[in-house]
C-alpha positions, 0 to 999 in steps of 0.5 A: 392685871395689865401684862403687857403694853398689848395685852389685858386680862380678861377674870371670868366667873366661875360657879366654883368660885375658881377664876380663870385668867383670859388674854385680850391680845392685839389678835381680838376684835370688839364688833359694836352691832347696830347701835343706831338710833332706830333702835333707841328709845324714840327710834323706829324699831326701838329696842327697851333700854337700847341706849343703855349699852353704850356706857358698858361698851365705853366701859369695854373699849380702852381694853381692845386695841381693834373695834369695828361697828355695824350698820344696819342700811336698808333700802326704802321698801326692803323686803324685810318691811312689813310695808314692803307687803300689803296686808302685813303688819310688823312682827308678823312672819313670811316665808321667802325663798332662803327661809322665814322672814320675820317682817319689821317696821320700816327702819335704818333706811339709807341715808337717814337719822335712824340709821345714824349712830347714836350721838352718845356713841364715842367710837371715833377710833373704830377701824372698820364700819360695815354695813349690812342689809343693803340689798333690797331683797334680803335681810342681814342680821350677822356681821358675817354672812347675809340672812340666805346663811350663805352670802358673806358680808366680807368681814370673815375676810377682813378679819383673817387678813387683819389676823383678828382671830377671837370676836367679842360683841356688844351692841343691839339686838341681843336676840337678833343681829348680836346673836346670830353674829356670834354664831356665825363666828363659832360657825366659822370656828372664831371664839365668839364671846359677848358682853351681856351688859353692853347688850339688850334684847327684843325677845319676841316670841320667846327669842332670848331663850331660843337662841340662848339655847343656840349659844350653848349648843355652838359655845357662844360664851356670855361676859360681863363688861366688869369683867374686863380687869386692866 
């Protein structure tokens, strides 16, 4: 039901069969992540099904006044490279001086189609592009802070100068930049909810479930875009 020129109502699902109404305000964000081509079918590092999210996101965005998408931008050689070590092959794991480093093939590089959005992806209206993994050294998976867990990539501050105060996210990967963008946010005590069925997952090495149990823990809320009542 529309209650207001700004403001959409959200139906969530109960097991009880109750339904409880949510407000999406002009005080929420939509953070698309990473919808690149890499990460579709044919890409670098694809993700099974990835272009399949971006209808659901169409679907989701005529209900947010405010939309920012990310762009994983890699230096050639990054760190994260599995090429960036010989010896190494993708997939398999290191360890650097801010914690392990799971090694990917080389993607996403500055400059390049792989690292373009996806042609299908009609966002023109996004208020803010930010891009993420930019130095060389270290790996950005979150929106909000660099893989060290400390360095911040400026959109926590971006959002509390644009009073954007609850994050809704979509995108790819479920499992890796969608979800530890959506803990950053709880960490950071924003309410964090993501659009399952705008997302899709690697899930190497069990990495659904793991960080399934990650939301849980931090109150990371799982939605559906058809959920999302004008």
């Amino acid at each position: 039901m529309k209650s207001s020129s700004s403001e959409w109502t959200v139906s969530l699902e109960f097991s009880d069969n109750e339904r409880l109404e949510m407000l999406i305000t002009p005080n929420d964000v939509l953070v698309v992540i990473d919808v690149q081509n890499d990460f579709c079918p044919g890409g670098a590092l694809a993700v099974a099904d990835g272009d399949a999210v971006i209808d659901p996101i169409h679907r989701a965005t005529p209900h947010f006044q405010h939309i920012i998408l990310t762009q994983d931008w890699h230096t050639p050689n990054h760190n994260s490279f599995a090429s960036a070590h010989p010896g190494m092959k993708p997939f398999e794991q290191i360890e650097l001086s801010h914690g392990p480093q799971t090694l990917w093939p080389d993607h996403c590089i500055q400059g390049t189609r792989g690292a373009d959005f996806h042609p299908a992806l009609q966002l023109t209206r996004a208020e803010l592009i930010l891009r993420k993994g930019f130095r060389r050294a270290i790996d950005s998976y979150s929106a909000f802070f660099e893989n060290d867990r400390t360095t911040p990539t400026g959109l926590a501050g971006y959002l509390r100068e644009r009073s954007l105060t609850r994050v809704f996210l979509a995108g790819l990967a479920y499992d890796y930049c969608v979800g530890y963008s959506a803990l950053d946010a709880r960490r950071l005590a924003l309410p964090a909810i993501i659009l399952r069925d705008a997302c899709r997952a690697i899930d190497l090495n069990g990495s659904v479930a793991a960080i399934e149990r990650q939301f849980a823990a931090a109150g990371v809320e799982l939605q559906s875009t058809h959920e999302l009542n004008r």
